[in-house]
C-alpha positions in Angstrom: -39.7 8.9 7.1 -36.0 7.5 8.1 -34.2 10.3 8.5 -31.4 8.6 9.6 -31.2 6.2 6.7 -32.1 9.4 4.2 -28.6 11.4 5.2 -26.7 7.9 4.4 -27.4 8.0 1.3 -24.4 8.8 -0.8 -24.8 12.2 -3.3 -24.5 10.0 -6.4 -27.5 8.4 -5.5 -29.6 10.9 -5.2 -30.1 11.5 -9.2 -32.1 8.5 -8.7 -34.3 8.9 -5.7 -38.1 8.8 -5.9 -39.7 9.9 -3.2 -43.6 9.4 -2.3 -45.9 11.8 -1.0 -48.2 11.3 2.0 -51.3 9.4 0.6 -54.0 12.2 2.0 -51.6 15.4 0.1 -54.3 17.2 -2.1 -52.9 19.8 -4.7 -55.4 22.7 -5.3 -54.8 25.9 -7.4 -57.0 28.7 -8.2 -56.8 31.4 -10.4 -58.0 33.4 -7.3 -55.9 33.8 -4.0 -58.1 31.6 -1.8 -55.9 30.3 0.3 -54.8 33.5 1.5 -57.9 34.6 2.4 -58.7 31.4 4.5 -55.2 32.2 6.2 -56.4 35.9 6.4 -52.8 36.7 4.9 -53.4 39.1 2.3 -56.2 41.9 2.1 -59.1 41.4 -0.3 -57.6 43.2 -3.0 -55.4 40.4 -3.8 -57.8 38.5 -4.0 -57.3 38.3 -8.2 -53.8 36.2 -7.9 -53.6 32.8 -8.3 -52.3 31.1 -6.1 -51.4 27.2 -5.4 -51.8 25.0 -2.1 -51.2 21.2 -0.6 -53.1 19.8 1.7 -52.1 17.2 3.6 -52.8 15.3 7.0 -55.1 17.8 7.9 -53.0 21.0 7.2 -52.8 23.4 4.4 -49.5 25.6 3.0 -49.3 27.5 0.1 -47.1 26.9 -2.5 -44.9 28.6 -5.2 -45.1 27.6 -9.0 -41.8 25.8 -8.6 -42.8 23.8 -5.3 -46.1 22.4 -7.4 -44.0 21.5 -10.0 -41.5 19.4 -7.8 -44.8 17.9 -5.4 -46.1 17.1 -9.1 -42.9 15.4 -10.4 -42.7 13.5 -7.4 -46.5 12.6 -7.4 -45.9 11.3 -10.8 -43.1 9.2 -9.5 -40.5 10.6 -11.8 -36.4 10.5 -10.5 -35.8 13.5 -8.7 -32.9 14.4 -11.6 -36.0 14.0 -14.1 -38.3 17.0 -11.1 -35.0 18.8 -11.2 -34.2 19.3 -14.9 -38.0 20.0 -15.8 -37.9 22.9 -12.5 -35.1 24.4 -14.4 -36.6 23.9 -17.7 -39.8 25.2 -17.5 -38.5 27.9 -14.8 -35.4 28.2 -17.0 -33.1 29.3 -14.3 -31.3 27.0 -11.7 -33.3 25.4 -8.9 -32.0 24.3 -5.3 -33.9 21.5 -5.4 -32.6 20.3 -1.8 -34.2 23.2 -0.1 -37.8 21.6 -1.5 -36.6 18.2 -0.3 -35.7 19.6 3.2 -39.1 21.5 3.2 -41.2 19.0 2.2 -39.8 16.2 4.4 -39.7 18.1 7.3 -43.5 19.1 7.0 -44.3 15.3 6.8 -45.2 15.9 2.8 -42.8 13.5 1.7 -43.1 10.2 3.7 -40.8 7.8 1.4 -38.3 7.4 -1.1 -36.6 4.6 -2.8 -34.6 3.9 -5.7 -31.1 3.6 -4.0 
């Protein structure tokens, strides 16, 4: 990923960025909290909660209902105005969608954009 080129880019661009994941990221969700217990985060009785993961280059993190829903927009190709307005649709409250963009490039996640 070019960081340097990425913080060129001018704000009124950004509306139109599509960014691509790294080819080997793997969504999984389960209606149980399996990825806590491979992390040994949580004790067994939790293990009831659903709960949502990516995989990617050989690592795991777990994942929040919105972060799914942006890795999915982006996976899907779609403009990240077109991620953000269905986050804060379907969350219906406002989304920082530049902390998920910081997160997720800085883990490697995100490997590309274009569209500027």
């Amino acid at each position: 990923f070019d960081l340097k080129k990425f913080q060129k880019i001018s704000p009124e661009k950004f509306p139109n960025l599509v960014f691509s994941l790294d080819p080997s990221c793997v969504f999984f969700t389960s209606k149980f909290a399996v990825f806590s217990i491979w992390e040994k985060e949580r004790a067994l009785k939790n293990f009831l909660k659903k709960e949502s993961a990516v995989i990617y280059s050989g690592r795991a993190a777990s994942l929040t209902q919105e972060e799914l829903l942006f890795l999915t927009g982006i996976k899907k190709k779609k403009k990240l105005y077109e991620i953000y307005e269905s986050l804060c649709k379907k969350t219906r409250k406002e989304i920082d969608i530049g902390v998920f963009v910081n997160r997720f490039i800085s883990n490697s996640v995100i490997v590309d954009y274009n569209g500027c």
